[in-house]
C-alpha positions as CSV (number, residue, x, y, z in Angstrom):
1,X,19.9,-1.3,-4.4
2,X,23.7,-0.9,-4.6
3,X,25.6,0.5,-1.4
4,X,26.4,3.7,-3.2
5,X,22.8,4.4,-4.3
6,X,21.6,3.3,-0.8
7,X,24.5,5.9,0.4
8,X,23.4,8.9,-1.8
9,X,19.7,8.7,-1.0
10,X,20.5,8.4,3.2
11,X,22.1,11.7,2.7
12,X,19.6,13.5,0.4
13,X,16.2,11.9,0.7
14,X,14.0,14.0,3.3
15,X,11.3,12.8,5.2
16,X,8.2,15.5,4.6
17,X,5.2,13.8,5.1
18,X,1.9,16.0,4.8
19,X,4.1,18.2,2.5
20,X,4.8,21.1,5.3
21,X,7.2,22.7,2.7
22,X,9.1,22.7,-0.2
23,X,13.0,21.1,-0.3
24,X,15.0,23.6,-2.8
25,X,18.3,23.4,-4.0
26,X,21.1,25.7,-4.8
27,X,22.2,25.0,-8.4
28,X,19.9,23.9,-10.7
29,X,20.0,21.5,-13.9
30,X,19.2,23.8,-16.8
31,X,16.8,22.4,-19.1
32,X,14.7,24.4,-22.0
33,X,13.2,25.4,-25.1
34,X,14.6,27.9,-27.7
35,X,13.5,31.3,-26.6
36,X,12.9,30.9,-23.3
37,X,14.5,29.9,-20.2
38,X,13.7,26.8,-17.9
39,X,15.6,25.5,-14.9
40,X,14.6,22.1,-13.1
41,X,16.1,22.8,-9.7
42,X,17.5,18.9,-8.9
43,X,19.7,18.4,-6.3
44,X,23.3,16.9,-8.1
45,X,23.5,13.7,-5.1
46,X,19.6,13.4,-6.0
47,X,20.9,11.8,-9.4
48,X,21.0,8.4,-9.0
49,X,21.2,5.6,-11.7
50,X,17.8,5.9,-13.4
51,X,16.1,8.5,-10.7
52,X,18.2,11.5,-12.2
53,X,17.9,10.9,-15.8
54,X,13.9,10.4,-15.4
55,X,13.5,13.9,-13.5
56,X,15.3,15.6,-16.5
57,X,13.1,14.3,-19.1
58,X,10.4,15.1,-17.1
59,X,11.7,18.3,-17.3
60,X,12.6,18.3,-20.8
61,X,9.1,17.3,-21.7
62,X,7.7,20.2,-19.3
63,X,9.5,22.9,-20.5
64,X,8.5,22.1,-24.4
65,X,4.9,22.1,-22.9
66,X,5.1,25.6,-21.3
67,X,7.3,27.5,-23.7
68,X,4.5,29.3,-26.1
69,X,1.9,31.4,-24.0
70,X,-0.6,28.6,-22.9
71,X,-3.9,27.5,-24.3
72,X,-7.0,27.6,-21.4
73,X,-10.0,28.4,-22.1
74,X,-11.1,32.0,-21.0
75,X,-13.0,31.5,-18.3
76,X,-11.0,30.0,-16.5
77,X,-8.6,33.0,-16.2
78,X,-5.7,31.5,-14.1
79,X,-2.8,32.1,-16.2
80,X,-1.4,35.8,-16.8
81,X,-2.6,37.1,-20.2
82,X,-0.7,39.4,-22.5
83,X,-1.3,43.1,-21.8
84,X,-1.6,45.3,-24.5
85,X,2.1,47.0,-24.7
86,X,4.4,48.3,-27.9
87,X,6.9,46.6,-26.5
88,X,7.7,43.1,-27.2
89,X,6.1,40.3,-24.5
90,X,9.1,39.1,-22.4
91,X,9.8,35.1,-23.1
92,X,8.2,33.2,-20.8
93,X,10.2,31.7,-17.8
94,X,9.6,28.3,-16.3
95,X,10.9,27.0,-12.9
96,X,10.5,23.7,-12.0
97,X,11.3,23.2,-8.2
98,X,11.4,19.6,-6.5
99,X,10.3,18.5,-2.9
100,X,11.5,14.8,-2.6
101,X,11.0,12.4,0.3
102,X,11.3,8.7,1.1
103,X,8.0,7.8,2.7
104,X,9.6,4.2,3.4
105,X,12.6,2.4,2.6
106,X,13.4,1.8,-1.5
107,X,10.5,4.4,-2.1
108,X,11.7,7.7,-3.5
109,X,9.1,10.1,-4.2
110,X,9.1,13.8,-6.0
111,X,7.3,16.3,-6.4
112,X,7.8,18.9,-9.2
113,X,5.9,22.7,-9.0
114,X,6.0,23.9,-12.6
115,X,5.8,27.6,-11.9
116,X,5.5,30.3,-15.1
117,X,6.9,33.8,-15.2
118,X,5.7,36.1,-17.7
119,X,7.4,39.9,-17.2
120,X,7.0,40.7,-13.5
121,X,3.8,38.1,-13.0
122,X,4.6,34.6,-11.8
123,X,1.7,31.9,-11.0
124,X,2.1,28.0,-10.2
125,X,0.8,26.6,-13.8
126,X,1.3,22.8,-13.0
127,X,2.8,19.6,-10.8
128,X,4.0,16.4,-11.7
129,X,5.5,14.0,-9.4
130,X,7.5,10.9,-10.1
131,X,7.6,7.6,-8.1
132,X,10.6,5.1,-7.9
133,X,10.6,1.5,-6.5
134,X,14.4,2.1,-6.4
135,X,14.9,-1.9,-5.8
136,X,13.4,-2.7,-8.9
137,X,14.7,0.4,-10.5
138,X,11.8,1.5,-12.0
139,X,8.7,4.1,-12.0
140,X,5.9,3.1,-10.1
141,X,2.0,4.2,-11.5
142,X,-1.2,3.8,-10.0
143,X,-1.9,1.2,-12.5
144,X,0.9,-0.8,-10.1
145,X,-0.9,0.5,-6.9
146,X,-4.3,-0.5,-7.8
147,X,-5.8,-3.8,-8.5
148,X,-7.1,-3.8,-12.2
149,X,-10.4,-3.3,-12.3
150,X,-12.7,-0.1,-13.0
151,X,-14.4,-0.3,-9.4
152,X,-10.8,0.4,-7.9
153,X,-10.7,3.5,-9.8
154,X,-14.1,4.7,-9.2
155,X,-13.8,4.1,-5.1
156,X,-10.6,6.9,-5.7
157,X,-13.0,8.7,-7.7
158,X,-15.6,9.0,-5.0
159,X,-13.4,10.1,-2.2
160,X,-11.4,12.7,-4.7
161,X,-14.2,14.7,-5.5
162,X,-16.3,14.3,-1.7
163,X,-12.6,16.1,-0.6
164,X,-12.6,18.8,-3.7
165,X,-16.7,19.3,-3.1
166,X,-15.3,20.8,0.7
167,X,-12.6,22.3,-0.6
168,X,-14.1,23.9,-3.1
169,X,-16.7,25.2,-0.7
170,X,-18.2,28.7,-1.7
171,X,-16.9,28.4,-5.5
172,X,-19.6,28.5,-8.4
173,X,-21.3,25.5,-9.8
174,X,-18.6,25.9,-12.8
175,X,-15.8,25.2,-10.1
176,X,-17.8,22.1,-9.1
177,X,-18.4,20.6,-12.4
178,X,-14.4,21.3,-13.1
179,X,-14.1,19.1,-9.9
180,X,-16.3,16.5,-11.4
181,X,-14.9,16.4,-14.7
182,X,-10.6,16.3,-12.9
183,X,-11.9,13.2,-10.7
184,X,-13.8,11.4,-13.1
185,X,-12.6,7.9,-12.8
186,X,-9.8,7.2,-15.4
187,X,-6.5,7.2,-14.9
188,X,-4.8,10.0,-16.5
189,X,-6.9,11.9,-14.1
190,X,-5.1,10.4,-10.9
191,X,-1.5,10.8,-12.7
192,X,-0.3,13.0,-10.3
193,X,0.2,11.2,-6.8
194,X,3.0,10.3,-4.3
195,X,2.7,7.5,-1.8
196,X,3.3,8.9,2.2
197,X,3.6,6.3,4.8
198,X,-0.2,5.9,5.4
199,X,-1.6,7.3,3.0
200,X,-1.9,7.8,-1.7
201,X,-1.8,12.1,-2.3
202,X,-3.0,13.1,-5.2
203,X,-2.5,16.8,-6.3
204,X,-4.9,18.6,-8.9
205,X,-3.2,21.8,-10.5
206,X,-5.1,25.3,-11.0
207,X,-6.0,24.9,-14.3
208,X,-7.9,21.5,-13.4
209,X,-10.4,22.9,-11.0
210,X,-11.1,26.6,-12.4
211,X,-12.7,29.2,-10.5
212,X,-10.6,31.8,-8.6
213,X,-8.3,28.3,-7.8
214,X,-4.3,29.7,-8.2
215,X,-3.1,26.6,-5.8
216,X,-2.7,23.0,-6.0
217,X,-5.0,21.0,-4.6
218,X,-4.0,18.1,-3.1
219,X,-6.4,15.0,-2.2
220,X,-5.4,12.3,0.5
221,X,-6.8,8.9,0.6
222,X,-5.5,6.8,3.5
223,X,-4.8,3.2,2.3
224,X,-6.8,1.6,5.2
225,X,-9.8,3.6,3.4
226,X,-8.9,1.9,-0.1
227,X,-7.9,-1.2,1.1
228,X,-10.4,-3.4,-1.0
229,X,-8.2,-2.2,-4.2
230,X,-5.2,-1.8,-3.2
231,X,-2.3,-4.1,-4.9
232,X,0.4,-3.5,-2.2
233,X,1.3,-4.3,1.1
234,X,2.4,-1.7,4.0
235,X,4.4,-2.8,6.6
236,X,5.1,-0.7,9.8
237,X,7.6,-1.3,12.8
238,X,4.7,0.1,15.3
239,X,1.2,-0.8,13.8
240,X,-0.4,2.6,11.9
241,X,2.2,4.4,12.6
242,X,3.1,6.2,9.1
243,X,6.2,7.9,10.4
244,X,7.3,4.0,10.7
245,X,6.7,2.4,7.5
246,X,9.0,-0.4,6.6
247,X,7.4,-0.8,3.1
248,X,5.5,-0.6,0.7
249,X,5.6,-3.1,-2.1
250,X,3.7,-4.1,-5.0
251,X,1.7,-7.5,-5.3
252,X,2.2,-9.6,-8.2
253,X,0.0,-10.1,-10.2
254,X,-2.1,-13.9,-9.6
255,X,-0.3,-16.7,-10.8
256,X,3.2,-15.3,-11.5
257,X,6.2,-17.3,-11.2
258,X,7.9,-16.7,-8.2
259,X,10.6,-15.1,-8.3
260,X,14.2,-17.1,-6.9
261,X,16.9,-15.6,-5.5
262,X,19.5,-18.3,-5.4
263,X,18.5,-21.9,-4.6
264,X,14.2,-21.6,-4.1
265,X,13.6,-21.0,-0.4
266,X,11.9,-24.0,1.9
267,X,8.0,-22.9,2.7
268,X,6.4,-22.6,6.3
269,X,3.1,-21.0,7.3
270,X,2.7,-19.1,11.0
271,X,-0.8,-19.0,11.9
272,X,-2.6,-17.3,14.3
273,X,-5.5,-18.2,16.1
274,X,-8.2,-16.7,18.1
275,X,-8.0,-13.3,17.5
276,X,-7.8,-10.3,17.0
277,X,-6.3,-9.2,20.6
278,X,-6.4,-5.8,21.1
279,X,-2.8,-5.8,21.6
280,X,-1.1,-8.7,21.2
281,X,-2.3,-9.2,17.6
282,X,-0.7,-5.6,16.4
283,X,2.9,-6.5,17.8
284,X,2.6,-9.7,15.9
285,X,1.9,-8.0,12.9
286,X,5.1,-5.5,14.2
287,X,7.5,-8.4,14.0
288,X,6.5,-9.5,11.1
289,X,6.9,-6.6,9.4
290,X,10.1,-6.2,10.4
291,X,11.5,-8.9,8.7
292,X,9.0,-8.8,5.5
293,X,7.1,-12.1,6.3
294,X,3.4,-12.6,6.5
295,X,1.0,-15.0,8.8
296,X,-2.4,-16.4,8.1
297,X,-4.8,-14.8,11.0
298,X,-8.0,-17.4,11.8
299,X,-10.2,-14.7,13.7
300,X,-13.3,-15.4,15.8
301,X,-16.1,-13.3,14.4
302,X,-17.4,-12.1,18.1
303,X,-14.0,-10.7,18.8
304,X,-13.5,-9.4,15.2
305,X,-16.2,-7.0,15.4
306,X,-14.9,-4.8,18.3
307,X,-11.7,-4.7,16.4
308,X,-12.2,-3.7,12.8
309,X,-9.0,-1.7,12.3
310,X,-7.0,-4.7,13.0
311,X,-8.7,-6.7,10.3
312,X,-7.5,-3.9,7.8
313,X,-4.1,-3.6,9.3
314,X,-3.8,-7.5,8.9
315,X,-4.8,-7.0,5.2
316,X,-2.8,-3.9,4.9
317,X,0.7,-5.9,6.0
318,X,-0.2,-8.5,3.4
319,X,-1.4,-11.0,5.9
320,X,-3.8,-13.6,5.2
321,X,-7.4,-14.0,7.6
322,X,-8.8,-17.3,7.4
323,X,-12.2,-17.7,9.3
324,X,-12.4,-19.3,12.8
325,X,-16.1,-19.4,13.0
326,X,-18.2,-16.8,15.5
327,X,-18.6,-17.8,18.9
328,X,-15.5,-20.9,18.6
329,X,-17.7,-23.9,19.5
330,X,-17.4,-27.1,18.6
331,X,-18.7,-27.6,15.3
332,X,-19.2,-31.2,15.6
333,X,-21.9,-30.3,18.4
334,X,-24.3,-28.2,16.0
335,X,-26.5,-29.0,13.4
336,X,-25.7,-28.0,10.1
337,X,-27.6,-24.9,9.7
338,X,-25.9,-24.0,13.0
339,X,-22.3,-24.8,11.4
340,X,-23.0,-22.8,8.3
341,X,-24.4,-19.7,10.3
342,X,-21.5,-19.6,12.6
343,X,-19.1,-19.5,9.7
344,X,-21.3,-17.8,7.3
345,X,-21.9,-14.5,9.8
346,X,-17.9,-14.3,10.3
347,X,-17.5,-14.2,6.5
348,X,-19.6,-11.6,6.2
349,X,-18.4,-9.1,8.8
350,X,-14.9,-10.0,7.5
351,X,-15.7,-9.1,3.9
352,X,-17.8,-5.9,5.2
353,X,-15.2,-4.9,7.0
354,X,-12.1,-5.6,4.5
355,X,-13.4,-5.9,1.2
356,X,-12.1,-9.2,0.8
357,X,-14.0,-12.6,1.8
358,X,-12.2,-15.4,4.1
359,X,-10.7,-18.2,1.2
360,X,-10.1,-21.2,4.5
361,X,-11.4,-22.0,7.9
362,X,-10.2,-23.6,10.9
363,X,-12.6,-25.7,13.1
364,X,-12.1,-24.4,16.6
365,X,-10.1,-27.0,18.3
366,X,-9.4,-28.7,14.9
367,X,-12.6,-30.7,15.8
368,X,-14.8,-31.7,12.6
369,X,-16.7,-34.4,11.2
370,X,-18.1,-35.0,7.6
371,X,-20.8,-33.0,8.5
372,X,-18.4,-30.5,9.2
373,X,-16.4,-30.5,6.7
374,X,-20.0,-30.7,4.4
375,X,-21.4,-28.0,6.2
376,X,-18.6,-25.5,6.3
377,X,-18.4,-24.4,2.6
378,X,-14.4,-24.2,2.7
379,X,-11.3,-25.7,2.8
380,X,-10.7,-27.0,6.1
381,X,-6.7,-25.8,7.7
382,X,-5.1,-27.7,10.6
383,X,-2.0,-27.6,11.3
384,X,0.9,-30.0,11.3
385,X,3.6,-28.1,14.2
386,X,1.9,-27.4,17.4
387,X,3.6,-25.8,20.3
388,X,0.9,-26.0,22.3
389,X,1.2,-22.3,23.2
390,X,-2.4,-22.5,24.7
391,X,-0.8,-24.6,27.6
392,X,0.8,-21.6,29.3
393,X,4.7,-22.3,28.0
394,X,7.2,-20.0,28.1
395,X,8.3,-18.4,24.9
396,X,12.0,-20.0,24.5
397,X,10.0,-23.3,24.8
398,X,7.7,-22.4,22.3
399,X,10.4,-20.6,19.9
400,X,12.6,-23.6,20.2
401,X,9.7,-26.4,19.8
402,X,8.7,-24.7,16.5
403,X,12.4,-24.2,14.9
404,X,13.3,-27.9,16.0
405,X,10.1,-29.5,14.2
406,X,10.1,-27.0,11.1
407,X,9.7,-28.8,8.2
408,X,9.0,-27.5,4.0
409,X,5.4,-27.4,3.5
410,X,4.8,-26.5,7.3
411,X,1.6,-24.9,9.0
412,X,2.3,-23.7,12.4
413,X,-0.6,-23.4,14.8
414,X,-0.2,-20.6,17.4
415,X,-2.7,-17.9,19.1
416,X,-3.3,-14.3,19.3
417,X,-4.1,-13.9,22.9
418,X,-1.3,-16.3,24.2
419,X,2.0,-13.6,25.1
420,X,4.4,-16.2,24.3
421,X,3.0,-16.2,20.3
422,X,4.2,-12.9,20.1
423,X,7.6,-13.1,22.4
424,X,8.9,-16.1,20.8
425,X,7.8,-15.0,17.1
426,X,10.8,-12.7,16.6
427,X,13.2,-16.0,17.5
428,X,11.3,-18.4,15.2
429,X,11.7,-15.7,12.4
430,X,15.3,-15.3,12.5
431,X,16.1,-18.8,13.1
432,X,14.4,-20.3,10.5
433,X,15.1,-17.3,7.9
434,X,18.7,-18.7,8.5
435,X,18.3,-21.7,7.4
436,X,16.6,-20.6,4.4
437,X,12.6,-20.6,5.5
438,X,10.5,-18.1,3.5
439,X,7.1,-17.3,5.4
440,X,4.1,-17.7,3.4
441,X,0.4,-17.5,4.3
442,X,-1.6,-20.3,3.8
443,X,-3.2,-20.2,1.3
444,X,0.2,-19.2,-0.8
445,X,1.6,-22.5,0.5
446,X,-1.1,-24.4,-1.0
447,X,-0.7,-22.4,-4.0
448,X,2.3,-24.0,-4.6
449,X,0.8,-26.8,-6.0
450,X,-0.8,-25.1,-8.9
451,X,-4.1,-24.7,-7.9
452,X,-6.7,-23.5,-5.3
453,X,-7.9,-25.5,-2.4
454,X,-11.6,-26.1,-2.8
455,X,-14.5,-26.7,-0.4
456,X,-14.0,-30.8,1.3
457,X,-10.6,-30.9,1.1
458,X,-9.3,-30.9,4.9
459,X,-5.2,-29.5,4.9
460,X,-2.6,-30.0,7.8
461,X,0.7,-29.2,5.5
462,X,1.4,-28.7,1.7
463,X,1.0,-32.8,0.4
């Protein structure tokens, strides 16, 4: 984004999350149709390259739709009909009036309220909304928010209509069936949406739902709830806090070429071991966030379970979790069935409680053995720069023990619950984004030969 755009949308962008009201503006952009009048009401600094010209042919497009007297079926009976009169009906007036916000850096979001005026009746008709990845200067759908497949669609589909069914509460069954038929899961349906920090809103206009319905309804589906389908990444500069989102960006899609700014960055994975901690874990996800780079997470199952909602904010931030077994013994102590059990129970709870199942494993201690490595059922990751964190050093001797040993290709082994992984991180970060690091997750780096590890093969850098 160009200083002058990033200029223009610090002064005119506001921050209304939850929607608490409307943001109007004082001369409006007059669009419309021959015999009728129709203002967009854009703000003039909102019209950024590409942003402005989209709103007004949005507009355009709405105001051809709403010019003749509109076509709903009777029953439904939210739109002012003609009343019998000698005198000729007054042209229909349409208002369009836009609340924008910027739930996160290089997001611009907009809503439109298409209201209709017919003589001395007015009623909200419609709402649209428009969504800009202003970096990539271009308008975000949900087919770019979801990953492509019909269950993604029908998990929004569920939680839309449980959230219309309550409020809808005390309509007719006609009103209900409306609901069922505006959330059924495709994606013209789900059209209308704007992301907020935390969380995808989804509005459904009056004529959608029926009934005695004359507002918009609007649905929200925090992302930690759709996190198995989601194809972006959320970071925040204090761990769920919406109000601090640093981004949200798309994923691309599997196996597309990355993409080079300038000479192609050197490689180097952080890993994290031994977690979750209940708080040291979060501010490591904090610091990464702030600088948009990722970590690989190799949790113990035991601990995992009392923490749930940091497996999804490690997913969420577009961090990777790799499986570190259940109770972290020695796997070259157990039997096989033992081996399999302890890794096999920490995949499941890590799928159950994510969506998504573990791709790598760390032996605890990097200890293995054939039968380990037979047993375990994954790609084994060790680790080829170790601080040695776990021995109780400070964290300039850690920061500066990692930065002098970085190498391309690199898999750093460090650990949730030690305080100098998370006070030396922010260091390492900076340093080595200096000279040109990008910070991958694991199984990225190994991605970068073409292919994906498989079960035997035992990793302690990219070969």
């Amino acid at each position: 984004m160009t200083d002058h755009r990033q200029s223009s949308l610090a002064l005119v962008l506001v921050f209304l999350y939850c929607f608490a009201g409307l943001v109007f503006c004082s001369a409006p952009a007059e669009v419309g149709a021959e015999g009728s009048s129709h203002a967009l009401l854009v703000p003039d600094d909102l019209r950024l390259p590409g942003v402005g010209e989209a709103l007004l042919a949005r507009a355009a497009a709405i105001a051809t739709v709403y010019a003749e007297p509109p076509q709903v079926p009777a029953q439904l009976d939210v739109l002012p009909r003609p009343l019998p009169t000698s005198e000729p009906t007054p042209a229909p007036r349409v208002a369009m009036r836009t609340a924008s916000f910027e739930p996160c850096p290089g997001i611009a979001c907009y809503r439109i309220d298409i209201m209709r005026t017919i003589g001395d009746t007015s009623l909200q008709v419609d709402v649209d909304t428009l969504v800009f990845d202003l970096a990539a200067g271009r308008i975000l759908s949900l087919a770019d928010i979801l990953l492509p497949s019909p269950v993604s669609l029908e998990a929004v589909s569920a939680i839309a209509l449980a959230q219309l069914t309550e409020a809808l509460s005390g309509e007719d069954e006609a009103a209900h069936a409306l609901a069922a038929r505006a959330t059924a899961p495709c994606l013209g349906n789900f059209a209308r949406f704007v992301l907020a920090g935390d969380a995808i809103v989804f509005f459904f206009p009056p004529a959608t739902l029926g009934g005695d319905s004359v507002e918009v309804k609007e649905v929200r589906i925090p992302y930690l709830d759709l996190l198995p389908h989601l194809n972006i990444k959320v970071g925040y500069a204090r761990a769920g806090d919406a109000a601090s989102c640093l981004y949200i960006e798309t994923v691309p899609p599997a196996g597309a070429a990355p993409i080079h700014d300038g000479a192609p960055a050197l490689r180097i994975a952080l890993t994290f071991d031994d977690g979750p901690h209940p708080a040291h874990t979060a501010l490591i996800l904090q610091e990464l966030s702030k600088r948009r780079a990722v970590g690989t997470f190799f949790v113990i199952g035991s601990r995992a379970k009392d923490h749930p909602d940091l497996l999804r904010q490690i997913v969420l931030q577009g961090s990777e979790i790799g499986n570190h077994t259940w109770t972290h013994s020695d796997l070259t102590r157990l039997s096989p069935e033992q081996i399999t059990a302890e890794i096999e129970r920490t995949q499941a709870l890590i799928e159950q409680v994510t969506g998504r199942r573990p791709a790598l494993m760390r032996p605890p201690g990097g200890f293995y053995n054939r039968q380990v490595i037979e047993a375990a059922g994954l790609p084994l990751v060790m680790w080829s720069i170790d601080p040695q964190d776990w021995r109780g050093g400070d964290a300039g001797s850690v920061a500066q023990f990692i930065v002098d040993h970085a190498h391309d290709g690199g898999i750093v082994l460090q650990h949730d619950p030690r305080i100098s992984s998370y006070e030396s991180l922010g260091q390492v970060l900076d340093v080595l984004s200096e000279r040109g690091y990008r910070f991958v997750t694991v199984s990225e780096l190994l991605g970068l030969e073409g292919r994906t590890a498989t079960q035997g093969e035992v990793w302690h850098r990219l070969k």
